[in-house]
C-alpha positions as CSV (number, residue, x, y, z in Angstrom):
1,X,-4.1,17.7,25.2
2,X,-2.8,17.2,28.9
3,X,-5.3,17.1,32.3
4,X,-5.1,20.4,34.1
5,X,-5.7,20.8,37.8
6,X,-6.5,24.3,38.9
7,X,-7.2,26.5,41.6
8,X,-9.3,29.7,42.4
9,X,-11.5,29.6,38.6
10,X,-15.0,30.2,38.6
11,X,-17.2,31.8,35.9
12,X,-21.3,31.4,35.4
13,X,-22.9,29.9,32.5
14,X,-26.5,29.8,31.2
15,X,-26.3,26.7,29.2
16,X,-29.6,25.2,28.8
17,X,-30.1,20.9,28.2
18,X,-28.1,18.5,28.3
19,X,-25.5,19.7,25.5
20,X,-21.7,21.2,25.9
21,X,-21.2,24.2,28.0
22,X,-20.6,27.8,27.0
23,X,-19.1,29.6,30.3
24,X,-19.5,33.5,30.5
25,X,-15.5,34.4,29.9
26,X,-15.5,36.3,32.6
27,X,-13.8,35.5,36.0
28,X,-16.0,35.8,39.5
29,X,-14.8,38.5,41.9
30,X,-11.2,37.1,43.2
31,X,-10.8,34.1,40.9
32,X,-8.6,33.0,37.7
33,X,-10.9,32.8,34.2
34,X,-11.4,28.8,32.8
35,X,-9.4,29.5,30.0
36,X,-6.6,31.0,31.5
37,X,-6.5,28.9,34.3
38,X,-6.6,25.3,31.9
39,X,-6.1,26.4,28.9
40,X,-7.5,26.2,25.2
41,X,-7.2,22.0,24.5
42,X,-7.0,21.0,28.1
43,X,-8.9,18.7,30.3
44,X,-10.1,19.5,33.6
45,X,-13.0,18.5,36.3
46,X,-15.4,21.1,36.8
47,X,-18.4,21.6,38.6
48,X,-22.2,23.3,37.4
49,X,-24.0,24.2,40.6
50,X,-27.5,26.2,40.6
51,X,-29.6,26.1,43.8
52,X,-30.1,22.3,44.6
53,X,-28.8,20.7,41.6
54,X,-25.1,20.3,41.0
55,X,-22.9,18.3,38.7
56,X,-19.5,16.9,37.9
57,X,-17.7,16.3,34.8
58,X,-14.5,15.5,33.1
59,X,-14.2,18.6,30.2
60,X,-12.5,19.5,27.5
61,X,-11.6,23.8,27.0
62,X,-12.6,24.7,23.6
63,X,-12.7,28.2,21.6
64,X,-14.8,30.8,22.2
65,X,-15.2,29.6,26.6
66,X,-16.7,26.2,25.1
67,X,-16.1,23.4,27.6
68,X,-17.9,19.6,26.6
69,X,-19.1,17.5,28.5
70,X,-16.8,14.4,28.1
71,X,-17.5,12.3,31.1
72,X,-20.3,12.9,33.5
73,X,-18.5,11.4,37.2
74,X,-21.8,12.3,39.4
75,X,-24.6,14.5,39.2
76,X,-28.3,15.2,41.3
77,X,-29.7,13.3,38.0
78,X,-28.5,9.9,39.2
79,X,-25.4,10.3,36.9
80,X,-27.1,11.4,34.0
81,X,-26.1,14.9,32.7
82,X,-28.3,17.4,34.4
83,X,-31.1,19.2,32.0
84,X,-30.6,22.4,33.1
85,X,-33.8,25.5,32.8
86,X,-33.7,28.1,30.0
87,X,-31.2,31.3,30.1
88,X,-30.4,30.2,34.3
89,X,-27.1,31.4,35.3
90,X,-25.3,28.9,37.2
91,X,-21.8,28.7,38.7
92,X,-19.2,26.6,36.8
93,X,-15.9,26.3,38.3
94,X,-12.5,23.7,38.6
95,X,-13.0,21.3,41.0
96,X,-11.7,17.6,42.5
97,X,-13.7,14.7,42.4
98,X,-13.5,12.0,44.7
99,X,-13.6,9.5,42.5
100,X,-11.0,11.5,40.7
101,X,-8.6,11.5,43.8
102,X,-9.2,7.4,44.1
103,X,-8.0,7.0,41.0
104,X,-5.0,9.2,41.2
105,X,-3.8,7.4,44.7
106,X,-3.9,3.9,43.2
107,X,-1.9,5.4,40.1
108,X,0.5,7.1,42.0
109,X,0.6,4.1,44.4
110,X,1.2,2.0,41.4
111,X,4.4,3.6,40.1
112,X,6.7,6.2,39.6
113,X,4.5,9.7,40.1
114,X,7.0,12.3,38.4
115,X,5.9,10.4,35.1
116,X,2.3,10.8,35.6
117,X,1.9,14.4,37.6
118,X,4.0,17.8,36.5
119,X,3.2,20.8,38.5
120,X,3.0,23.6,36.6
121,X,5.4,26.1,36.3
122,X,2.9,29.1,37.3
123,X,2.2,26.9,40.0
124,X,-1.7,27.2,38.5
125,X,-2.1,23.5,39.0
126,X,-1.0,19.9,38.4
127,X,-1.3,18.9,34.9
128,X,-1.6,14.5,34.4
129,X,1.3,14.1,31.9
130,X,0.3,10.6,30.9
131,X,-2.5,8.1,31.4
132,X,-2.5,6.4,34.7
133,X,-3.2,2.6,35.3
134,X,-3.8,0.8,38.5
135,X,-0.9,-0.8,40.5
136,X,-0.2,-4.6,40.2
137,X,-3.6,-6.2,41.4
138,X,-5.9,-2.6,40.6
139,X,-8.7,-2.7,38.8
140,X,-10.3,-0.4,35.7
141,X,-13.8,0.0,35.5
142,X,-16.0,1.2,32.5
143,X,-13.5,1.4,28.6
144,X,-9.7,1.8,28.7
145,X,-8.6,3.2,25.4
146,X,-4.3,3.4,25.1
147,X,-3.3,5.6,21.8
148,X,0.3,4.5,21.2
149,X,2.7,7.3,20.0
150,X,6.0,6.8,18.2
151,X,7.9,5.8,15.1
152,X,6.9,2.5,15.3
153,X,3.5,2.5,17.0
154,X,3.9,0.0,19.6
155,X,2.8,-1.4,22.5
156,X,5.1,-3.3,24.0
157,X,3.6,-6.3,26.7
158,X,7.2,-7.3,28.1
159,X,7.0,-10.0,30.5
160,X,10.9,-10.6,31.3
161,X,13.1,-13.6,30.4
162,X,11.3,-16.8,31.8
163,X,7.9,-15.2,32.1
164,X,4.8,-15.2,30.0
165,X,3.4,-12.2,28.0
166,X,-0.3,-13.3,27.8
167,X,-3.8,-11.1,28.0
168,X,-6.4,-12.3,30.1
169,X,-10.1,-11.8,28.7
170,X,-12.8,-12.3,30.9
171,X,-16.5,-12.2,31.1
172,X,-17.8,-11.5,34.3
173,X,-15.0,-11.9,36.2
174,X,-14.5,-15.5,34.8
175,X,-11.5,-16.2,32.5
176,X,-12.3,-17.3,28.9
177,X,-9.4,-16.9,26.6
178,X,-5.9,-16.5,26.8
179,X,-3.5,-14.8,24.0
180,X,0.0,-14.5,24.0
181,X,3.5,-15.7,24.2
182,X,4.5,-18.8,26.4
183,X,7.7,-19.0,28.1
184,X,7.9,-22.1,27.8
185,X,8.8,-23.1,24.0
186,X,8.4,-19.3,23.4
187,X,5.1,-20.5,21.1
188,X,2.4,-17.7,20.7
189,X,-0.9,-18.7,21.8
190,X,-4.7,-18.6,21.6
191,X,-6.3,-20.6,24.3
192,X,-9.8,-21.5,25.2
193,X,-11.3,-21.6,28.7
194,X,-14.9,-22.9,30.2
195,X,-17.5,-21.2,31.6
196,X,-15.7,-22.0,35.2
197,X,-12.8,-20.5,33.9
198,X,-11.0,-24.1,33.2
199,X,-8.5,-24.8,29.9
200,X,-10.4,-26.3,27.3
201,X,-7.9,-26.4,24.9
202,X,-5.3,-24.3,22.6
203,X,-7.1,-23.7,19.1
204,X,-4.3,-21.6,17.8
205,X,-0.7,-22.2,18.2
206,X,2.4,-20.6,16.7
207,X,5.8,-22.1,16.9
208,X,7.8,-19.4,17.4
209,X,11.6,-21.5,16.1
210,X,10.1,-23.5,13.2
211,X,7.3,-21.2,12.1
212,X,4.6,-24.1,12.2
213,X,1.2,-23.1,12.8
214,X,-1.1,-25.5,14.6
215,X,-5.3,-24.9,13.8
216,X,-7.4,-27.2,16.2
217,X,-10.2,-28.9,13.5
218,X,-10.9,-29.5,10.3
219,X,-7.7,-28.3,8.5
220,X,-9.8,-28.2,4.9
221,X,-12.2,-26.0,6.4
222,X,-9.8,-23.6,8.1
223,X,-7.9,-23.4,4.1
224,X,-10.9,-23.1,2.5
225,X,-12.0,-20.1,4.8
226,X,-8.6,-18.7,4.4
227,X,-8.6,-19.5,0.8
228,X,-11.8,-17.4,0.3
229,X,-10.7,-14.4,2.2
230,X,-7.4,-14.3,0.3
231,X,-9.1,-14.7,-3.1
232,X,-11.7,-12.0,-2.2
233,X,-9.3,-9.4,-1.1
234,X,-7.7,-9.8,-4.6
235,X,-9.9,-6.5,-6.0
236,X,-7.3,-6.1,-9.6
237,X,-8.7,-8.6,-12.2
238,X,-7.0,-11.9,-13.1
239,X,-4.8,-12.3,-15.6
240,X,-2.9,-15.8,-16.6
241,X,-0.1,-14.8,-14.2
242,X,-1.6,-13.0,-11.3
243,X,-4.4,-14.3,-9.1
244,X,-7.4,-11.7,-9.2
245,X,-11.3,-11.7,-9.1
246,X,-12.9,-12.7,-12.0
247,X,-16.3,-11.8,-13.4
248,X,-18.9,-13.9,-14.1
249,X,-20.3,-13.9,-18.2
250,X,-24.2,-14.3,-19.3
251,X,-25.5,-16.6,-21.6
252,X,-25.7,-13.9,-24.1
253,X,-21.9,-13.0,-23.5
254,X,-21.1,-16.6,-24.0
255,X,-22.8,-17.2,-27.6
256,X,-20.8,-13.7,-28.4
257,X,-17.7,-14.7,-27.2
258,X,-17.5,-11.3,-24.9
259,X,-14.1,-11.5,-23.1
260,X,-13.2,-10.8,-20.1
261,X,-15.6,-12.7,-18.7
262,X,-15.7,-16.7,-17.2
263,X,-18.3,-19.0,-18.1
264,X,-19.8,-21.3,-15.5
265,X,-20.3,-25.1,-16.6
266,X,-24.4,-24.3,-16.9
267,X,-23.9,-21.5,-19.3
268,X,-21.2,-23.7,-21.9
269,X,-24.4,-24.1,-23.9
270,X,-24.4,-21.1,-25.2
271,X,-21.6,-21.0,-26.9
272,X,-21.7,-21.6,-30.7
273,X,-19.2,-24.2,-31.2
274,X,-20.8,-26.4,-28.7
275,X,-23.6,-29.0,-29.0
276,X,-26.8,-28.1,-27.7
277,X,-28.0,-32.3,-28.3
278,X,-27.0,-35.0,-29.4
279,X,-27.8,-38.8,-29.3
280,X,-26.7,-42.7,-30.3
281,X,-29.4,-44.9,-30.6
282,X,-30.1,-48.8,-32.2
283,X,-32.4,-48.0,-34.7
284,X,-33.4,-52.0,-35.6
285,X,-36.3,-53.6,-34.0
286,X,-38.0,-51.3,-31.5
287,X,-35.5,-47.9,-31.6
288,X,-33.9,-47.2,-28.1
289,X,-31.6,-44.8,-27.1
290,X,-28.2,-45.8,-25.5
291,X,-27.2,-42.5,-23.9
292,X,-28.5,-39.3,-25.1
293,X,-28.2,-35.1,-24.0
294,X,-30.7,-33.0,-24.2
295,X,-33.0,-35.1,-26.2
296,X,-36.3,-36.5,-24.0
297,X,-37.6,-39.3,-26.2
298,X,-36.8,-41.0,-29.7
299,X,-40.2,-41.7,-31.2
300,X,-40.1,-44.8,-34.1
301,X,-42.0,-43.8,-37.0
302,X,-41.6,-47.1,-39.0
303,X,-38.3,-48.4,-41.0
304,X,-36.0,-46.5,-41.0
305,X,-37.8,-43.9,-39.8
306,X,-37.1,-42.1,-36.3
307,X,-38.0,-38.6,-34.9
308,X,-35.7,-37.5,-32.1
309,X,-37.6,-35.4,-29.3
310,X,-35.2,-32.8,-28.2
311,X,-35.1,-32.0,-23.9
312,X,-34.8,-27.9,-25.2
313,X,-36.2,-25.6,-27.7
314,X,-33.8,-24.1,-29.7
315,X,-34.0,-20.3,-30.5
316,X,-35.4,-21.5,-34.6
317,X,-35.8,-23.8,-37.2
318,X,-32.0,-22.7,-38.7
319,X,-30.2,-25.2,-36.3
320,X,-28.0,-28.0,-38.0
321,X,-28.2,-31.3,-37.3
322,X,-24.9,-33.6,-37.5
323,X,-25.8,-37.1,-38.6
324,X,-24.0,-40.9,-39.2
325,X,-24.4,-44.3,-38.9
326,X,-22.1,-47.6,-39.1
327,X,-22.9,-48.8,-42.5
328,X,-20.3,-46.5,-45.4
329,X,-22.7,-47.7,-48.4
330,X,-26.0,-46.5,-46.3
331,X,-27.2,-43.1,-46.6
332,X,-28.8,-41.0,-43.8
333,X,-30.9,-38.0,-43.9
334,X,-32.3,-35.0,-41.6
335,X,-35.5,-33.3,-41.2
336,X,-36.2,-30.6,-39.4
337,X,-39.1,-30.7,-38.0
338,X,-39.8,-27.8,-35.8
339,X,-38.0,-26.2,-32.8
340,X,-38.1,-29.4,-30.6
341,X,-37.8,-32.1,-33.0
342,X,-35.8,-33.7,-36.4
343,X,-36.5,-37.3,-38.2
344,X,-33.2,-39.0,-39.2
345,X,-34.4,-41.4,-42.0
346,X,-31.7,-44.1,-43.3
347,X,-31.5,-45.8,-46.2
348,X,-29.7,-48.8,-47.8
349,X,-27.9,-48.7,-50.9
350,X,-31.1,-49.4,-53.1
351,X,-32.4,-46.2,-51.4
352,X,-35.0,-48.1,-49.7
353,X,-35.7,-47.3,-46.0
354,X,-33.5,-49.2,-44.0
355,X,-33.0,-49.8,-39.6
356,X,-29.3,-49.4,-38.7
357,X,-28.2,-50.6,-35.6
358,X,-25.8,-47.1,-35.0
359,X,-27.9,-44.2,-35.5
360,X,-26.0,-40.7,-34.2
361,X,-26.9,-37.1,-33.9
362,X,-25.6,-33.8,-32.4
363,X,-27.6,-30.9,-32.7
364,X,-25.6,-26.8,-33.2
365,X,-27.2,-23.8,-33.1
366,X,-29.2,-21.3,-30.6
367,X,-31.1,-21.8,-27.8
């Protein structure tokens, strides 16, 4: 697509709204047609004019005498795409606009011109070969939008030998950051300015001849964001020689051994080969517990004679219960006594009821 400037074409439209234009195809008395004038694909300025109300526009020449409304420059609607009456025909034709020409002096002012303006061979017009940027000092207003052509796809910001490459970014006129390449130490740089447009300090910094990188802050923090964004774009699935994502298992896929799936420390229980309880107590005197998991309270029923109170209720009545004690000539027993509880009963050698002073239990099964 290039920017046409043409002479001598007018046409009429009766394009209704606020939408894209459809002109009539057909050339006023003594003038060039849109399309032959511009072009299918090409850009031009036109101008819709009908009685008092007129506007301007940057447009685009499409098929079948389409032309679109790409950029609205002024208008008798306060800039604002005029919403033109049912089935009126209204003059559409190429034109200039002064804030058009503005542009085009400071861009020809700014450089060399036979890069920027070609005039046609036909002599129909001047056609923009290339995008235009203020001279040293200009200004942009409103969005600035470069599409880079070429093998590599570069844009190249080349401040000579001794000189700094760096991008200004401002708000409201004010400098806030800085990014770019310093001359001096050729280091690449993200720096931070104050509201008044004052260094604050450099939060990034890239040393461009040993390759160290230097975050302002917490360092752990920084790895640990940077650790998480490099884990989560790992989308294949871990293996035990590649880092990957990994998926998070059930209970139920724990107690069946599904793989594929991690475990995290809370779901362990699940898993049949591990304990669901278990507990060491000194059964002599008044029972007490000396450290315990998953049992609440050990309950002395008499000699010998100790109910243990589990913290869970296990799935049934079919869960095993792993006894000893200190004494090899004792004997120990289980009960089960329901889904929360069991009674370890020991006895000495005589098979009477007996307290032993190492009293132990772990508890397998479902929960």
């Amino acid at each position: 697509m290039a920017f046409v400037i043409a002479d001598n074409a007018k046409e009429t439209t009766t394009t209704s709204g606020t939408g894209n234009y459809t002109s009539s195809g057909t050339a006023a008395a003594g003038y060039l047609t849109i399309a032959a004038a511009i072009g299918e694909s090409n850009q031009s300025c036109f101008c819709v004019r009908s009685g008092s109300d007129a506007e301007i526009f940057l447009g685009t020449v499409g098929a079948g005498n389409a032309i679109t409304r790409d950029l609205i420059l002024s208008s008798t609607n306060g800039g604002d795409p005029v919403n033109w009456p049912d089935s009126e025909a209204k003059d559409i034709f190429c034109t200039m606009s002064a804030k058009l020409m503005v542009f085009l002096a400071a861009a020809l002012q700014g450089g060399d011109a036979g890069k920027g303006v070609v005039v046609n061979a036909g002599g129909t017009g001047f056609e923009l070969g290339g995008p235009f940027l203020p001279k040293a000092g200009g200004k942009l207003s409103n969005n600035l939008e470069i599409e880079v052509y070429g093998a590599e796809n570069a844009l190249i910001l080349n401040g000579g030998a001794g000189n700094d490459s760096l991008i200004n970014f401002r708000i409201g006129g004010i400098k806030r950051w800085k990014s770019g390449r310093r001359a001096s130490g050729q280091d690449y740089v993200i720096e931070r300015y104050s509201g008044a447009g004052e260094y604050i300090d450099t939060p990034f910094l890239v040393n461009t001849t040993t390759g160290l990188i230097t975050i302002k802050g917490d360092p752990t923090e920084a790895l640990g964001i940077a650790t998480k964004q490099f884990v989560d774009s790992k989308t294949a699935a871990a293996t035990t020689a590649a880092l990957g994502t990994v998926e998070l298992s059930t209970g139920a896929e724990v107690t069946s051994e599904a793989s594929g799936v991690v475990p995290t420390a809370d779901l362990l229980k699940y898993h049949q080969g591990i304990a669901k309880a278990w507990v060491n107590y000194d059964g002599t005197g008044t029972a007490a517990i000396r450290d315990s998991y998953n049992v609440s309270s050990l309950t002395d029923n008499g000699t010998g004679n100790h109910t243990v109170n589990l913290g869970i209720t296990m799935a049934n009545t079919d869960y095993a219960v792993i006894p000893g004690m200190n004494s090899p000539l004792h004997t120990i027993g289980v009960e089960i006594d329901s889904t929360s509880a069991f009674t370890i009963k020991t006895y000495h050698q005589n098979q009477v009821l007996w307290d032993e002073s190492l009293v132990m239990a772990a508890v397998y099964g479902d929960i």
